[in-house]
C-alpha positions as CSV (number, residue, x, y, z in Angstrom):
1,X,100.2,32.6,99.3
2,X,99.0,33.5,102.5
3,X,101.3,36.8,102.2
4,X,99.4,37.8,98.9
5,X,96.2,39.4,100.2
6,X,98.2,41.0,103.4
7,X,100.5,42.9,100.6
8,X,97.6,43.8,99.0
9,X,96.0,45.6,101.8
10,X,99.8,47.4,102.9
11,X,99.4,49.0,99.0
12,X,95.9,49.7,99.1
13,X,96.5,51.2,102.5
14,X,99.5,53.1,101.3
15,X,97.8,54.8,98.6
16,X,94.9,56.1,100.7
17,X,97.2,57.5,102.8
18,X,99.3,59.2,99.9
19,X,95.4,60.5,98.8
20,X,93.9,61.8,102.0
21,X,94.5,65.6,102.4
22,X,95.5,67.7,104.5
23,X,92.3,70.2,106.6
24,X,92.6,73.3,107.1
25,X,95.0,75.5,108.5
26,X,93.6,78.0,111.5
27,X,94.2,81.6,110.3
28,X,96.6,83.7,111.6
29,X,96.1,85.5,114.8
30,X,97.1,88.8,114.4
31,X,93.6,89.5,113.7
32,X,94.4,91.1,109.8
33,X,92.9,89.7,107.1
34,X,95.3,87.9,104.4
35,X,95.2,90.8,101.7
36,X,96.7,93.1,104.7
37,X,99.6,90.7,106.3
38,X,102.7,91.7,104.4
39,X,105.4,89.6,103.1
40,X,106.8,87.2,104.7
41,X,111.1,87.8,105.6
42,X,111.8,84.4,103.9
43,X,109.5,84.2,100.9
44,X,109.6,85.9,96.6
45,X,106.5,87.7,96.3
46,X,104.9,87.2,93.1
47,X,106.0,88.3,90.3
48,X,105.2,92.0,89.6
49,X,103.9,93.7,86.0
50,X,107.8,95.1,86.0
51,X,111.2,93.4,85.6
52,X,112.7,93.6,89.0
53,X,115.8,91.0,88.5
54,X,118.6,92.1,90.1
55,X,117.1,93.7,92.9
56,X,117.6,92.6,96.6
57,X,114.7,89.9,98.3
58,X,113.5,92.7,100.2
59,X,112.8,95.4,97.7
60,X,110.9,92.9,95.6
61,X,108.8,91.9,98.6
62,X,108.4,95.9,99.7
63,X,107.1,96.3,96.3
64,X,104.8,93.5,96.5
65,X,103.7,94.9,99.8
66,X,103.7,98.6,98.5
67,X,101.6,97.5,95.2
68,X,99.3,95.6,97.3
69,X,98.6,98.3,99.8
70,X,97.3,100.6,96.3
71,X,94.3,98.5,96.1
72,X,93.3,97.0,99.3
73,X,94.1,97.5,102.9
74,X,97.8,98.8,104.1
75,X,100.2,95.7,103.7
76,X,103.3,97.1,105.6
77,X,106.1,95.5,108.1
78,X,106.4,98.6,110.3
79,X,109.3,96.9,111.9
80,X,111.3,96.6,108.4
81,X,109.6,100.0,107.0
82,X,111.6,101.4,109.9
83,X,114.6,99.5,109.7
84,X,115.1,98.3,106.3
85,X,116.5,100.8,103.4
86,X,115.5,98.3,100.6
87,X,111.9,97.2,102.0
88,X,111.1,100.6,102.8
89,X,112.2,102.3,99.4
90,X,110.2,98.8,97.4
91,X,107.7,99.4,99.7
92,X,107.6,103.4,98.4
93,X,108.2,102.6,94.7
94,X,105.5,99.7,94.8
95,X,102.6,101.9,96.3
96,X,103.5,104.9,93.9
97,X,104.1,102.9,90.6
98,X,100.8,101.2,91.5
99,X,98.6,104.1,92.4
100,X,99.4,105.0,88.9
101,X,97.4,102.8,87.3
């Protein structure tokens, strides 16, 4: 019996633990605020307003990035503007198709 109440407090202790969240995050220091950092190498952007399946990862997120930059501040990876064919042209398609609108 003893064993009861000291299980008891494990679980209860368990589930407080599984509850508590997590604070936040500090920012970024690059200084730029969130609408202006582009796309992460490794992560799908959203999904855009047009069917862009079968395109590479980085068109889709140089479109995202392009779209974005036709209504905020410049979202851009100068490094892959410059060196990638596929974020650069997304990048290019995204601003213009955007601007449109």
């Amino acid at each position: 019996m003893p064993r009861f109440p000291s299980l008891v407090l494990v679980l209860a202790a368990a589930v407080a633990a599984g509850c508590a969240s997590v604070g936040p995050t500090a920012p970024p220091t690059d200084g730029k605020p969130e609408a202006a950092r582009p796309t992460p190498k490794n992560v799908e952007p959203p999904p855009p307003n047009v069917n862009l399946s079968g395109f590479p990862l980085p068109y889709r997120q140089g479109y995202a990035d392009g779209c974005a930059s036709a209504s905020g501040p410049q979202r851009r990876d100068a490094a892959r503007y410059s060196a990638d064919a596929n974020y650069r042209t997304g990048w290019t398609d995204g601003l213009a198709l955007c601007r449109k609108k």
